[in-house]
N, C-alpha and C positions, 0 to 999 in steps of 0.2 A: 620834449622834456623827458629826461629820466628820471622813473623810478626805483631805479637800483637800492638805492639808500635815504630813505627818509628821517635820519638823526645824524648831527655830525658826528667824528670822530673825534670822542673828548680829549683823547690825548694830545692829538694831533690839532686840537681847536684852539687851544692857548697860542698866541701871539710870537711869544717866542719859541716854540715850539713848531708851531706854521712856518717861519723863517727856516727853523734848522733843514725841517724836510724839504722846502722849496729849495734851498742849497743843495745839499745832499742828492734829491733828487735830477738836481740839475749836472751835476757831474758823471760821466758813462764810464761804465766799466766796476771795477769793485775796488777801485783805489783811493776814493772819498777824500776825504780833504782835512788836512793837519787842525789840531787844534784853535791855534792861535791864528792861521785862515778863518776859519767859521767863526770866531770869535769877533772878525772883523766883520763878517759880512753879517752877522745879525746885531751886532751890536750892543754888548752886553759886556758883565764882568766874568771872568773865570769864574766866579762860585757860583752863580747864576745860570752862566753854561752846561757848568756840570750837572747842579740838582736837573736840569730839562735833560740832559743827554742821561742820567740814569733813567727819568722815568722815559727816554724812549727805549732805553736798551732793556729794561723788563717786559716793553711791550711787544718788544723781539724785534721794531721797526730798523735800529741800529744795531751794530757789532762797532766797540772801541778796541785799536791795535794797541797796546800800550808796548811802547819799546825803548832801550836809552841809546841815543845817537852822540856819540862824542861826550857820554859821561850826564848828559843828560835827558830828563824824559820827556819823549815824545809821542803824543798821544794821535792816530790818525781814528776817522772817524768815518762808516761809510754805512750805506746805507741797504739792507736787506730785499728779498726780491718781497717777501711779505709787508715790508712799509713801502716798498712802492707801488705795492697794490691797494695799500691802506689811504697814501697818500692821494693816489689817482682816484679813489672813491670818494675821498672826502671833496676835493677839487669839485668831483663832478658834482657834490653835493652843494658847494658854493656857487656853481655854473646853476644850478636849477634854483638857488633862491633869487640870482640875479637877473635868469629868463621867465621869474613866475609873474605874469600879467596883474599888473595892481588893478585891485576894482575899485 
């Protein structure tokens, strides 16, 4: 069992917030995934979305593209090498409350 990190990562501890990075995290490269993708796969509303994707992008975990494609905008959304390191700590953080031997 690691001790790396003995408190979660609050930002990244909220539910919906856990979702985004587990997505984000899951895609290679630096070309993250559209809006209204990630909105599908966590499951949530656009306003909902958002308020979590600002407080990832103050905590510098995320960078949003915003750009208008055919007159419209489109937001792509991906994910920093510093939230993937955040997120990989917090993980291993989940990984050691689930390997910690109950007495």
């Amino acid at each position: 069992m690691g001790n790396a990190i003995s408190v979660p990562d609050e930002v990244i501890h909220q539910s919906i917030r856990l979702k985004i990075m587990a997505s984000l995290n899951a895609v290679h490269g630096t070309q993250g995934l559209d809006f209204v993708e990630l909105k599908k796969l966590v499951s949530t509303t656009d306003g909902n979305l958002g308020s979590h994707l600002v407080t990832l992008e103050k905590a510098g975990y995320i960078n949003i593209d915003k750009q208008f494609v055919d007159k419209k905008p489109r937001s792509r959304v991906s994910i920093t090498r510093s939230g993937r390191h955040a997120f990989a700590q917090h993980v291993q953080f989940l990984r050691d409350i689930l390997e910690t031997p109950q007495t």
